[in-house]
N, C-alpha and C positions, 0 to 999 in steps of 0.2 A: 967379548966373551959371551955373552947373555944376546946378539945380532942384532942390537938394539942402536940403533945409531946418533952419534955424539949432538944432531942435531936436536932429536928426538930426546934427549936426556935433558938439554936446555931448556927446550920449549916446556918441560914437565916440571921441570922446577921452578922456569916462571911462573907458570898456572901455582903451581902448591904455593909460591910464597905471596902470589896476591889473593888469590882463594882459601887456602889451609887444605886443598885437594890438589888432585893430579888430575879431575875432572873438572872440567868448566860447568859453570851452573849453565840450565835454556839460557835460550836468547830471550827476549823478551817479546821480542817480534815476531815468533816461532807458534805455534801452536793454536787449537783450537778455536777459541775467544777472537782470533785475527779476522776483521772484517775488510771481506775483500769485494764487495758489489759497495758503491758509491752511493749515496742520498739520491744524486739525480737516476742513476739508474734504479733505486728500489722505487724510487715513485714511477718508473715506466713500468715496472715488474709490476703495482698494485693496476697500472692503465688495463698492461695488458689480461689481468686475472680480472679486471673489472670487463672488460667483451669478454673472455671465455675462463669462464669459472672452472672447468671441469679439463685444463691445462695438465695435464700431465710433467714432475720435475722435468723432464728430458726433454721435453719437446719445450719448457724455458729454458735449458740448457742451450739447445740449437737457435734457437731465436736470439739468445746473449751473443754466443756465437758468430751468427750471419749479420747481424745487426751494430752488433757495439765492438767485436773485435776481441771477448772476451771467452776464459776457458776457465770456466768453474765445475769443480766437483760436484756433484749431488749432494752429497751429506754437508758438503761446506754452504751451500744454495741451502738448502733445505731450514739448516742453523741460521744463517742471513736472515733469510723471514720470520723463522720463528723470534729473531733477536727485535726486530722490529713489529712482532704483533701480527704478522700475516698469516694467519694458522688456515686450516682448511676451512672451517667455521667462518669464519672473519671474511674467505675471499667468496665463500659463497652468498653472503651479507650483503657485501659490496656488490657484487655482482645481479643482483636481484633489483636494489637498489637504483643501478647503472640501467636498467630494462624497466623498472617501474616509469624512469625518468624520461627514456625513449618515447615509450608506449604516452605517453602524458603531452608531448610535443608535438 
């Protein structure tokens, strides 16, 4: 009556009677907070801001990309670093650092 199909009216009642809804709560694996760049890859990520500090997100996009096989967002890359401390401050620190150290050898 209502085009709603007999499958469709199950599946909603299973959700309501182990939820108390017809909506399933997120996933937990879902959103935001999901860290998707690996430990060994954010320490390549700090390598490679330590030779070129003034890296453009995109052009670590393309490098994750051509190199490791990887297809990250901007805003999710961008969150990854700041999760671990890599702010623009910080990779120009390093990076100064990384040429003090050159220039000395």
């Amino acid at each position: 009556m209502l085009g709603i199909s007999q499958a469709s009216m199950y599946r909603w009642e299973a959700i309501f009677a182990e939820y108390g809804d017809v909506n399933r709560p997120p996933s937990p694996i879902r959103g935001q907070s999901l860290r998707i760049l690996t430990c060994a890859l954010m320490t390549a990520c700090e390598e490679l801001f330590a030779e070129e500090s003034d890296l453009y997100l995109d052009e670590v996009i393309t490098w994750l990309g051509l190199t490791h096989d990887i297809i990250v967002l901007k805003a999710t890359l961008c969150q990854n670093l700041k999760e671990v401390g890599l702010t623009r401050k910080t990779l120009h620190k390093m990076a100064a650092e990384h040429n003090k150290v050159l220039h000395e050898e």
